[in-house]
GUMI-682540 format. One record per residue (C-alpha): x, y, z; residue in one letter. Coordinates in steps of 0.25 Angstrom, whole numbers, padded with zeros to 4 digits, always signed. Each point is the difference from the previous one (the first is absolute). Example, Ala and Ser with C-alpha at 12.3 -4.5 7.8 and 13.67 -1.06 7.14 Angstrom:
2
+0049-0018+0031A;+0006+0014-0002S;
//
This chain:
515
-0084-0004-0076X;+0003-0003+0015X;-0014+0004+0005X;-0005-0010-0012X;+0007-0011+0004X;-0004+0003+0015X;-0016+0001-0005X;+0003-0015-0006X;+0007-0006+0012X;-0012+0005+0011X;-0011-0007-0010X;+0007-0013+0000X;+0002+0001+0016X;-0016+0004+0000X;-0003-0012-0008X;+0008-0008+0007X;-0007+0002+0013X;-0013-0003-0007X;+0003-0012-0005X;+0005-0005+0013X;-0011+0006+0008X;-0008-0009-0010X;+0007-0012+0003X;-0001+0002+0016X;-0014+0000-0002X;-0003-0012-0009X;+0010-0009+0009X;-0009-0001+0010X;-0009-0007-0008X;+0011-0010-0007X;+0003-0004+0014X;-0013-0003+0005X;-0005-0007-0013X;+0015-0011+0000X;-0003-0001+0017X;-0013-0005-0002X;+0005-0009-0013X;+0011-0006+0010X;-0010-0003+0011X;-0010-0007-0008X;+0012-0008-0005X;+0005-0004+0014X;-0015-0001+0004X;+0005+0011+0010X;-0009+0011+0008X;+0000+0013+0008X;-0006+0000+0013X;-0003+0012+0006X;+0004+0008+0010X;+0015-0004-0001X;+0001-0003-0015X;+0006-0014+0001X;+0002-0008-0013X;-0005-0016+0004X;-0002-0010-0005X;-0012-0011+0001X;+0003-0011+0004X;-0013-0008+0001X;-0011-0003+0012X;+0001-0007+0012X;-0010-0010+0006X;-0007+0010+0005X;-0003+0005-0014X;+0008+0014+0003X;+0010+0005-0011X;+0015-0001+0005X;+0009+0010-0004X;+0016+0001+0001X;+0011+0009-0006X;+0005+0000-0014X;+0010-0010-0007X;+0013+0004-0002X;-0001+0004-0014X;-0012+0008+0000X;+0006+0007+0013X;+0012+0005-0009X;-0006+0002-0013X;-0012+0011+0007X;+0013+0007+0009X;+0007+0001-0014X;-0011+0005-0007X;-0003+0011+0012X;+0013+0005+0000X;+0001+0000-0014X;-0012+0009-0001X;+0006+0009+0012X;+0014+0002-0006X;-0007+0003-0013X;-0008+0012+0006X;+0013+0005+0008X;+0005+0000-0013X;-0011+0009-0007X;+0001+0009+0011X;+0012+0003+0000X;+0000+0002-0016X;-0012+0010+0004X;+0010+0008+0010X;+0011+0001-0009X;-0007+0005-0011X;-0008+0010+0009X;+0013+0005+0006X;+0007+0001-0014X;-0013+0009-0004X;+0002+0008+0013X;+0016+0002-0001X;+0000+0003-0017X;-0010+0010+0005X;+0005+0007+0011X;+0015-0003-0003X;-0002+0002-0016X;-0004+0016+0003X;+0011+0002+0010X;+0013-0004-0010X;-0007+0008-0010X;+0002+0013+0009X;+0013-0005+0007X;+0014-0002-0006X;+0002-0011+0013X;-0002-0013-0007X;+0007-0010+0006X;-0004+0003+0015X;-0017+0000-0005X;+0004-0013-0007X;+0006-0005+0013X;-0011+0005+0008X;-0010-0007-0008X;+0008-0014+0001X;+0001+0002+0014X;-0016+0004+0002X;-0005-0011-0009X;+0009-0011+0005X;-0005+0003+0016X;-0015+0001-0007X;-0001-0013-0006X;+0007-0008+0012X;-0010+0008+0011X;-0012-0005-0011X;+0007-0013+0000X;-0002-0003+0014X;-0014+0007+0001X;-0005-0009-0012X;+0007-0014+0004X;-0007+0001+0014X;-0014+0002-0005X;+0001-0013-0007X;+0007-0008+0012X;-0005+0007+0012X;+0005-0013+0009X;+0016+0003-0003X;+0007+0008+0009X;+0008+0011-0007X;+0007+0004+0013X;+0011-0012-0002X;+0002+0003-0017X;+0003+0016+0007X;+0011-0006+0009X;+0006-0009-0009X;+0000+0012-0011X;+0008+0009+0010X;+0010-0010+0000X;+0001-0002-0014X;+0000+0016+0000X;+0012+0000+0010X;+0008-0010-0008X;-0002+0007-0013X;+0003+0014+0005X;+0013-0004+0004X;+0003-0006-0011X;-0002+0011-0009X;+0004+0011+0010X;+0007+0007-0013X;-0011+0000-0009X;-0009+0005+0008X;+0010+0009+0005X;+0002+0006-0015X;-0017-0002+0000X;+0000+0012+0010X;+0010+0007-0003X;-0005+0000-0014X;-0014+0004+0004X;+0007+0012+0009X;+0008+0005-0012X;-0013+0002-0008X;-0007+0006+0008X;+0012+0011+0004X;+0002+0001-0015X;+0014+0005+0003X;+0005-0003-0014X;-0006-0005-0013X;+0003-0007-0013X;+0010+0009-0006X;+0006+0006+0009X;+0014+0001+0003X;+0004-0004+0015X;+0012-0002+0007X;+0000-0012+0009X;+0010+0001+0011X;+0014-0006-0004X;-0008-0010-0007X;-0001+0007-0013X;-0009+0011-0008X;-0006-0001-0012X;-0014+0003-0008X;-0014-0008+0007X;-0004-0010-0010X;-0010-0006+0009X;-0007-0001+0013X;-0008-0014+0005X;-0003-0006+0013X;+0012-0006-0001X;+0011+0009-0001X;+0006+0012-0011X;+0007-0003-0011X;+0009+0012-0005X;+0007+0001-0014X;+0014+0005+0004X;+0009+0009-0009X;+0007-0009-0004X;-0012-0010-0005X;+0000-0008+0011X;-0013-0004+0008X;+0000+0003+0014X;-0010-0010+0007X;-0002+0004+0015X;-0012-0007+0010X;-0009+0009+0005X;+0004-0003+0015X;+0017+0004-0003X;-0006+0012-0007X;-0008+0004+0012X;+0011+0002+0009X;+0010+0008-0009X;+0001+0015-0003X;-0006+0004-0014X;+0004+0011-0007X;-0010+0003-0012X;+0000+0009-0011X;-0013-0001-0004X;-0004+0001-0016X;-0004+0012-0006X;+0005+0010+0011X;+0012+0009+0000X;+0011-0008+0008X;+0012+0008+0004X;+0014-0004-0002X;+0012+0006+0006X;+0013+0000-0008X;+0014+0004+0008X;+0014+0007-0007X;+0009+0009+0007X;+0009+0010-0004X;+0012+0009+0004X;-0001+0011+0010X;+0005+0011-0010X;-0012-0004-0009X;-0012+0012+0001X;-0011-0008+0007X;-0011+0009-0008X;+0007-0003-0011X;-0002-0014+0004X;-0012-0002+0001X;-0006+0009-0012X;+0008-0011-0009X;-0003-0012+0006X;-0016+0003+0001X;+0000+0004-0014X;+0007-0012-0007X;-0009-0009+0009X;-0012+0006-0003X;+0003-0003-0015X;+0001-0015+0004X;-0010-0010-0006X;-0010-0008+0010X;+0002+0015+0010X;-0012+0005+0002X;-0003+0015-0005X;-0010+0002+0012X;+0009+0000+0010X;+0011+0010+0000X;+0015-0008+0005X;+0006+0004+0013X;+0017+0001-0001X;+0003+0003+0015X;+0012-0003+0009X;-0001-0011+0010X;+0013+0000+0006X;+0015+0007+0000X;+0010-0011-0003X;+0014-0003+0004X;+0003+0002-0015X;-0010+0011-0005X;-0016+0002+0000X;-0010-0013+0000X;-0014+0004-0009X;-0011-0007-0002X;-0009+0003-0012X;-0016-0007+0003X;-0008+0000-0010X;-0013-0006-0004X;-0001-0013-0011X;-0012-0002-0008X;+0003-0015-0001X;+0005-0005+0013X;+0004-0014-0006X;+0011+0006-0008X;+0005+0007+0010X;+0016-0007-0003X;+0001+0005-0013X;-0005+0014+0004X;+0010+0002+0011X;+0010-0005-0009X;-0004+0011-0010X;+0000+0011+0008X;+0014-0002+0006X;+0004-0003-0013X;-0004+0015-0004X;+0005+0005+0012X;+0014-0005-0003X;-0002+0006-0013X;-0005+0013+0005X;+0011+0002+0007X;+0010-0001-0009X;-0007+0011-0008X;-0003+0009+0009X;+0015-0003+0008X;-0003-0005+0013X;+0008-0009+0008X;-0006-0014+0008X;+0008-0003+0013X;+0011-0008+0001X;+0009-0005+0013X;+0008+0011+0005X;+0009-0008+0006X;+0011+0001-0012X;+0011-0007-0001X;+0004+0004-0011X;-0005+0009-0013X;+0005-0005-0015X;-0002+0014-0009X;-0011-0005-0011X;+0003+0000-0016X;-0009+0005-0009X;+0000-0015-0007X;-0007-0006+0013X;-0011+0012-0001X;-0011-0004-0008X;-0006+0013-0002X;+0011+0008-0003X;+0003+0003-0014X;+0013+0008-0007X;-0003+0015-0004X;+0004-0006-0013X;-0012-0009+0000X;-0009+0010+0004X;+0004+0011-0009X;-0002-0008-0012X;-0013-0004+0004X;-0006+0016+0001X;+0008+0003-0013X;-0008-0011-0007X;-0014+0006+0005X;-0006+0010-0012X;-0006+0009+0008X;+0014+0004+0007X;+0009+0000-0015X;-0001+0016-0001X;+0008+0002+0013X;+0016-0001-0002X;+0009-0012+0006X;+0004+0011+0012X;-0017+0002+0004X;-0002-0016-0004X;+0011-0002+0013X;-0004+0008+0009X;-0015-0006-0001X;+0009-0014+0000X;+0006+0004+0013X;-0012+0005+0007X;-0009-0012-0003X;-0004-0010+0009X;+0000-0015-0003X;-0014-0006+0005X;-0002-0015+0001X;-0013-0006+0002X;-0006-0015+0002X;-0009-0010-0009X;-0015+0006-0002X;+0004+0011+0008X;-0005+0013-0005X;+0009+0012-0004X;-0011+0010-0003X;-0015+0002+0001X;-0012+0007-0008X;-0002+0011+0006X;+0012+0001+0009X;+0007+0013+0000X;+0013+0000-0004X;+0013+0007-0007X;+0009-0009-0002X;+0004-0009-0013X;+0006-0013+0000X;+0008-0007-0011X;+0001-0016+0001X;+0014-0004+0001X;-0003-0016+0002X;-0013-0007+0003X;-0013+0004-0008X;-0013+0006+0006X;-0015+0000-0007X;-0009+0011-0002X;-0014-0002+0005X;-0012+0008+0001X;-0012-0002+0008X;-0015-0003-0007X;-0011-0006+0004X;+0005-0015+0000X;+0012+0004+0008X;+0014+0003-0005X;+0005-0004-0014X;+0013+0001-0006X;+0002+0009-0010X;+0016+0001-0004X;+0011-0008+0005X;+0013+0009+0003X;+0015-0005+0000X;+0015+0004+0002X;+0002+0015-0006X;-0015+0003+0000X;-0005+0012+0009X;-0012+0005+0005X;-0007+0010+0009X;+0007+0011-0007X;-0014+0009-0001X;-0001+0001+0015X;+0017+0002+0002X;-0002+0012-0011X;-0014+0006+0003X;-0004-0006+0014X;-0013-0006-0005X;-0006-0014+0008X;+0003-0014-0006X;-0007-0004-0011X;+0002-0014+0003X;+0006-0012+0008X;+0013-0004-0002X;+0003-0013+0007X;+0014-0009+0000X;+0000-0014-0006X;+0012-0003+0005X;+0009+0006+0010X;+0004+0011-0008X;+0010+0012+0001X;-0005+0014-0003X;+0008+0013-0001X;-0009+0010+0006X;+0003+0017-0004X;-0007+0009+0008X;-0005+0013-0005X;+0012+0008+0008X;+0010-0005-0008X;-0006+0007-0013X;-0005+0012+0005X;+0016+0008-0002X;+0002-0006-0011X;-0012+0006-0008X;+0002+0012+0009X;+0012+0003-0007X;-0005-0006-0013X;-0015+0005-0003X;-0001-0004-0014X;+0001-0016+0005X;-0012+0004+0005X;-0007+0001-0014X;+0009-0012-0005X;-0004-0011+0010X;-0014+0004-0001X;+0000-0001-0015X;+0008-0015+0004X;-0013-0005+0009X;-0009+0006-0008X;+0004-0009-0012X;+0001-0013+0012X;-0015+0003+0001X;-0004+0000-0013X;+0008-0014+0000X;-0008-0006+0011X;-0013+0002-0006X;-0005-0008-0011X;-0012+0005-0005X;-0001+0011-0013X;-0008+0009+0006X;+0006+0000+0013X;+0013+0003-0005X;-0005+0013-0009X;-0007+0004+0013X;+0016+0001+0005X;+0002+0014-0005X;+0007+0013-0001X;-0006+0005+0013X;+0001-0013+0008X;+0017+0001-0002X;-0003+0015+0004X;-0008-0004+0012X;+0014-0011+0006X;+0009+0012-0003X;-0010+0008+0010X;-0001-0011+0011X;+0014-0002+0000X;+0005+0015+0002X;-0010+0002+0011X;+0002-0016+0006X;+0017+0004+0001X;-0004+0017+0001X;+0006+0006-0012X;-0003+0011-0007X;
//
């Protein structure tokens, strides 16, 4: 489409030089034929060698032809009709000239933006060529029709001019260059995000010999001239590459630093707009009055959300630690210490609480009310964020979890990405295949809302079906029956036989080492 367009605009320059080359020739002609028309008029003559235009006036006594100069009229009417003709061909040439350089510059400019992401500095450039161009062919055409006037004064009084006009637009032609030194330099481009001293940051919307015009995050336009611009410190994330970010948190001495830093790199990794190519770095960079300072860098896929994602990832953090029971810093200069009820504890429930929960679960109602509380007492309480994942495919894992408030949904992975399957609530349970026979996740498991889980680990069970072997059968017959539940088709659920219930009792006297 573009190289069509370009074939059409050089034919009409090409016969646009034709037909004006045509005209030069044939004006020539036009102005002898109305010359000799206006002297036979005026009864007027050219006599040779100085060309003169005269007049006859008559004979003397002597019988000799007198001659004087033109009237007045005639005089003006033949310079108005020589300048006329003059100015016409100035003209013409100069059409000739910018249609040949048009031809030249689509040409040689044309094949250059196709193989060049520089636009706006070639399209300067070839202002700036063809403007000096046509004044240089000004001057060269002008002086072949009036050879007798001196250009040395237009020259001077064009400095001047010059002079004046460059003071007065000092600025512009400031931002002029500074613009043309931006483009070639090609520090930034449309797109990215940059950070402008003190000024402000924001995404490049656009770049022109003018200035930058940036889309800040809070939809605002930034509008800065090229010359201001020039003399600040940029930083730029540019678009499409992996930008690091570095977020900071501390915590208490008495806190395991390995511990640290193996909960903190896997919670952010989990964040969305975190790159997966780049593994997260959690290390120290300073020990504080009050405990140890970390930062975590990692690496951001889309640098212009880069707010939101450190927002998230501290936000899982502070989860993180609740669950895993590790302590931020606080002043150590104590005044004084208040003793903290359970009431002002958001994540502490009453045994009470906990204990009807599990008694509620199927899989658990074989055991008796002394086996159900000491799997009360030994589980954990677990909290986790919004869209924050509690388990993944693949993922291996032995502990179950049982919703005490929140819900989660049950996703699974195909080929158009992640889909929904089941939505789980309050008193719903699930990863019981992995807490009873160790086997990876099936599927993901991802909060909705900031939910509260019970997690039970598969030490709490193994004395209890230890000194019980016959729960073993019991519970295995119990998930066997969930299964066939779960699966909605006919012939799958036949498929769930005899052998397969034999086949859980097997996995889970070999998973917890019974015999």
């Amino acid at each position: 489409m573009e190289s069509g367009a370009l074939r059409r605009r050089l034919t009409l320059l090409v016969m646009i030089i034709l037909i004006v080359t045509l005209i030069l020739l044939v004006i020539p002609f036009v102005e002898f034929w109305l010359l000799q028309n206006i002297y036979s008029y005026f009864d007027l003559k050219v006599i040779p060698p100085d060309d003169q235009v005269v007049k006859v006036l008559g004979k003397n006594i002597q019988g000799e032809e007198v001659h004087g100069q033109p009237g007045q009229l005639s005089q003006s009417l033949l310079g108005l009709l020589v300048n006329f003709f003059k100015i016409v061909k100035i003209l013409l040439w100069m059409t000739i000239v910018i249609a040949a350089v048009r031809i030249v510059i689509n040409l040689l400019f044309g094949t250059a933006l196709k193989s060049t992401s520089q636009n706006e500095i070639f399209s300067l450039l070839k202002t700036v060529m063809s403007v000096i161009i046509y004044i240089v062919a000004f001057f060269i055409i002008f002086q072949t029709q009036y050879p007798n006037v001196p250009l040395a004064p237009l020259f001077t009084g064009s400095t001047i001019i010059g002079i004046v006009v460059g003071l007065a637009l000092q600025d512009t032609l400031g931002n002029l260059f500074s613009g043309i030194a931006i483009q070639a330099d090609q520090s930034f481009q449309v797109g990215d995000t940059v950070i402008v001293g003190e000024r402000g940051f924001g995404e490049v919307e656009s770049v022109s010999w003018r200035g930058v015009k940036i889309r800040t995050y809070q939809n605002k336009l930034l509008v800065m001239s090229n010359s201001v611009i020039g003399k600040e410190i940029i930083e730029i994330a540019p678009k499409g590459n992996l930008n690091a970010r570095i977020v900071r948190f501390n915590t208490l001495y008495t806190n395991s630093p390995s511990r640290v830093i193996e909960t903190v790199r896997e919670v952010v990794r989990q964040v969305e707009n975190v790159s997966p190519k780049r593994r997260p770095k959690v290390r120290i960079w300073n020990l504080g009055d009050n405990g140890i300072d970390w930062e975590v860098k990692y690496w951001i896929t889309d640098y212009r959300r880069f707010n939101d994602t450190d927002a998230r990832i501290r936000e899982r953090i502070w989860y993180a630690f609740q669950r895993e029971g590790l302590d931020f810093a606080y002043p150590t200069r104590t005044i004084y210490t208040a003793k903290q009820t359970d009431e002002e504890d958001v994540f502490i429930d009453t045994p009470d609480e906990i204990l009807e929960r599990i008694n509620n679960v199927s899989v658990f109602a074989p055991l008796s009310i002394e086996e159900t509380k000491k799997i009360a007492a030994a589980s954990r309480v677990r909290v986790f964020a919004l869209e924050e994942p509690i388990i993944r495919t693949g993922q291996k894992g032995e502990a179950m979890y049982i919703i005490h408030t929140g819900s989660v949904s049950v996703q699974i992975r195909d080929e158009g990405g992640r889909r929904t399957i089941n939505t789980l609530g309050p008193g719903d349970f699930f990863g019981e295949m992995s807490l009873f026979t160790g086997e990876p996740r099936t599927a993901d498991v991802v909060a909705e809302v900031e939910t509260k889980v019970i997690e039970i680990q598969p030490s709490i069970l193994k004395p209890i079906l230890e000194d019980n072997p016959e729960l073993v059968r019991i519970i295995s017959e119990i998930i066997d029956d969930r299964r066939q539940l779960l699966v909605t088709d006919e012939e799958d659920a036949q498929s769930v036989s005899e052998a397969d219930t034999k086949g859980v009792i097997r996995s889970i006297r070999s998973f917890f080492g019974l015999r």
